[in-house]
N, C-alpha and C positions, 0 to 999 in steps of 0.2 A: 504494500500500500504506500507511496511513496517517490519520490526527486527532489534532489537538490541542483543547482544549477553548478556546475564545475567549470573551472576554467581548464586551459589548455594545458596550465603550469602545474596544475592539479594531480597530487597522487593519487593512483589508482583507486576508486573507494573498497571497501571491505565485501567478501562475499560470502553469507553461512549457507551452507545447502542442509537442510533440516529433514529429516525423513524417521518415521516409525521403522523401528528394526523387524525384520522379515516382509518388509515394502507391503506392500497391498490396497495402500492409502495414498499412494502418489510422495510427492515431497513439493517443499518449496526452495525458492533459491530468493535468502535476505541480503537485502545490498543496501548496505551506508555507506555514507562522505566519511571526507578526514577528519570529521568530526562526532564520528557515530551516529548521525542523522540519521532515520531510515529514509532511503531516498527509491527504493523499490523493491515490488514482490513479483517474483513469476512463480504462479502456479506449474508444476508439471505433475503427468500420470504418471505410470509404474514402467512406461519406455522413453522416457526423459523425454517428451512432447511437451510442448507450451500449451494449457489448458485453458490460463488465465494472467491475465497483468495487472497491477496495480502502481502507479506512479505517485511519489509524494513531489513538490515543488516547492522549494523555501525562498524564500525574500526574509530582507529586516525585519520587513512588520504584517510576514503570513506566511499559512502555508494552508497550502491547494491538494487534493488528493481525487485524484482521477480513475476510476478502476472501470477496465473493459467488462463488455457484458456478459463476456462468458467466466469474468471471476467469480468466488465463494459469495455465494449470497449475503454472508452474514456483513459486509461493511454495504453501507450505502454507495452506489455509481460515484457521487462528486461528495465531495464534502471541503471544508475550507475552514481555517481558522484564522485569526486575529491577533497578532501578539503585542505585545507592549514593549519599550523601551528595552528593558533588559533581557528580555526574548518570555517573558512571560505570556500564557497566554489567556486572551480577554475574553475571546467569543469562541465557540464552535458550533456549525450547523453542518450539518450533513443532510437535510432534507425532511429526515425525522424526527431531531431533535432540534431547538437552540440552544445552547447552554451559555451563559454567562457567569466570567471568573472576577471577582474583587479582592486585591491583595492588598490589605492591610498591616504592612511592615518595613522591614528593613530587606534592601539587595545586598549584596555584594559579589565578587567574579567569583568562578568556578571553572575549572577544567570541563569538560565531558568526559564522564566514565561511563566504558561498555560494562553493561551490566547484563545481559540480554536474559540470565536465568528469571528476573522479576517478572520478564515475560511473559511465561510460562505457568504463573500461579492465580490468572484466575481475579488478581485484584483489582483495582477501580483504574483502568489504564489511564485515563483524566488525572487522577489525584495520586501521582509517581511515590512510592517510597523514600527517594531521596531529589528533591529540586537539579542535579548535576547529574543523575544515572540517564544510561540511553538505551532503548529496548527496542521492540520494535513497533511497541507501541508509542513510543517518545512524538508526540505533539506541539513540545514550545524549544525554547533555548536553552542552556547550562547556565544555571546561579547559583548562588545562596539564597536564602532565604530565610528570616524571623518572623513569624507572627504571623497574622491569620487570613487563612484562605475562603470565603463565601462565595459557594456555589449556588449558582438561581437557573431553574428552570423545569424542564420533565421531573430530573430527581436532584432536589435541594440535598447540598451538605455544607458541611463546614470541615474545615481542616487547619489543626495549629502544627505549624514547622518552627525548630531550635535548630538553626544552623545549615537552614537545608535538609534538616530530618526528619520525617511524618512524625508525631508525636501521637496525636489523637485525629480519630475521622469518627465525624458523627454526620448521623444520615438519618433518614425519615420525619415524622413530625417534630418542627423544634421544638414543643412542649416535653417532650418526651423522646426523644431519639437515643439511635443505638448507637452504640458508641465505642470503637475499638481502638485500645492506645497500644503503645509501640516503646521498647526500652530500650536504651543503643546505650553499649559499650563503646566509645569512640567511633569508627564506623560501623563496627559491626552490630547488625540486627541481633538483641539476645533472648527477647521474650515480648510475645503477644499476647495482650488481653482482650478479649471478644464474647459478646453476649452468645449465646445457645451453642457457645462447644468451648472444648478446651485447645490451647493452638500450642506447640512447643516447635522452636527453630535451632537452627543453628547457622552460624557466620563464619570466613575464615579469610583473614584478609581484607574483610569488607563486603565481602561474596555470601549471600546466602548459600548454604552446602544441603540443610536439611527444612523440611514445612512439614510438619503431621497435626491433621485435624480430627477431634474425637468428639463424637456430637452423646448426646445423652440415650439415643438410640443403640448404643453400641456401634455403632459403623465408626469406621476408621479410614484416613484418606494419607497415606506415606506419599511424600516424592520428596527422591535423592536427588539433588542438581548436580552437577558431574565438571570438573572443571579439568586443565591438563597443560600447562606451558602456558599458563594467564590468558587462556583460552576458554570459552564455554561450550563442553564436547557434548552436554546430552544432560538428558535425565530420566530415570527412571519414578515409576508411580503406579501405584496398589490402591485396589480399593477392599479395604473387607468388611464383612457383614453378616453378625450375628456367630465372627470367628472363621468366616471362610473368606476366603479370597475370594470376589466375583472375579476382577476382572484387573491385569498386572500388563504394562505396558511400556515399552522404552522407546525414548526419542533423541539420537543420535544427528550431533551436527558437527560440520565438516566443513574446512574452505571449499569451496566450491570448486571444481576440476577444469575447469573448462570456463571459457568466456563468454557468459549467457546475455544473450541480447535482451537490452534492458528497452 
């Protein structure tokens, strides 16, 4: 889903090829700038065919995302957002939702770090774990950030960041909303607090390594994120239920082999 504009002087951008191990699901091939942007997605099937494309396009103050019509249903065709001053961002609409962001705090710079395992879990891709991580859902610029996030639109939330950190994300009615906070050991994520399960992590380096969610049902939800040369190689993820395993699955990622036309 994704572009950035490159210049000619421009290193080459990054490229993960992501695939479920024993194939049968196709793969994707993620492509960011020298900046960890996602800048685009090519879908392919299980004989490395272009199934689907998504292009992202960045400017100072937006970014545009384009997806062909034979991509995964689940993003919307266009969508576009609005960033601010320090690449934060203001608006997002994609056709189905509007959403607007108000930050009330302090900037400051930031590197972009590849983070791309946050990816992979599921959480509020709008409201980042860390204001400087890049994934591939990554939508504004690399900062810091203090102080508080209000979200208005389809689904209100709020979010307090300490240094570029999520601390707390609250969502649903403000009278009453749920509310999950977040406890960081210098970078690293070291425990989450969340309404209707119990969540336990692990960090190493600054890298998420482990996510297990245990709801009051007994079901259980393990994923190992899988790291290798300050690379993000895969991850593995179980789901059980009532003591069994239904359903256990890996996702292995890899530079990409080959120069896939973006």
């Amino acid at each position: 889903m994704m572009l950035a504009v490159l210049t000619a002087t421009a290193a080459p951008p990054h490229c993960v090829h992501a695939s479920l191990a024993g194939g049968g699901a196709g793969a994707r091939e993620l492509w960011f700038d020298t900046h960890w942007r996602p800048i685009a997605v090519t879908d392919l099937d299980d004989r490395g065919h272009r199934i689907g494309h998504t292009d992202l396009t960045w400017t100072d103050a937006s970014i545009a995302v384009v997806q062909d019509p034979t991509a995964s249903a689940f993003v919307a065709p266009e969508a576009r957002g609005e960033l601010g001053a320090h690449g934060e961002l203001l608006r997002w609409s994609d056709g189905l939702h509007d959403v607007r962001f108000a930050w009330d705090g302090t900037f400051a710079d930031a590197e972009p770090r590849e983070a791309l395992e946050e990816g992979y879990l599921g959480l509020d891709v709008l409201v980042p774990l860390r204001t400087a991580d890049r994934t591939l859902f990554t939508r504004m610029g690399a900062f810091s950030f203090t102080g508080t996030l209000t979200v208005s639109g389809t689904h209100p939330a709020t979010a307090r960041y300490d240094a570029g950190r999520l601390v707390e994300h609250a969502v649903g009615d403000p009278n009453s909303p749920s509310v999950t906070r977040y406890e960081w050991s210098g970078d690293d994520l070291v425990a989450v607090s969340a309404p209707g399960m119990t969540i336990t992590v692990s960090s190493d380096g600054g890298h998420l390594t482990s996510w297990r969610e245990q709801r009051p049902d007994g079901s259980r939800t393990d994923v190992v994120l899988e790291r290798r040369g300050g690379a993000f190689v895969g991850k593995r993820e179980s789901f059980e239920e009532s003591g069994n395993v239904v359903h256990r699955r890996r996702l292995v990622a890899k530079p990409c082999s080959r120069a896939a036309s973006r």
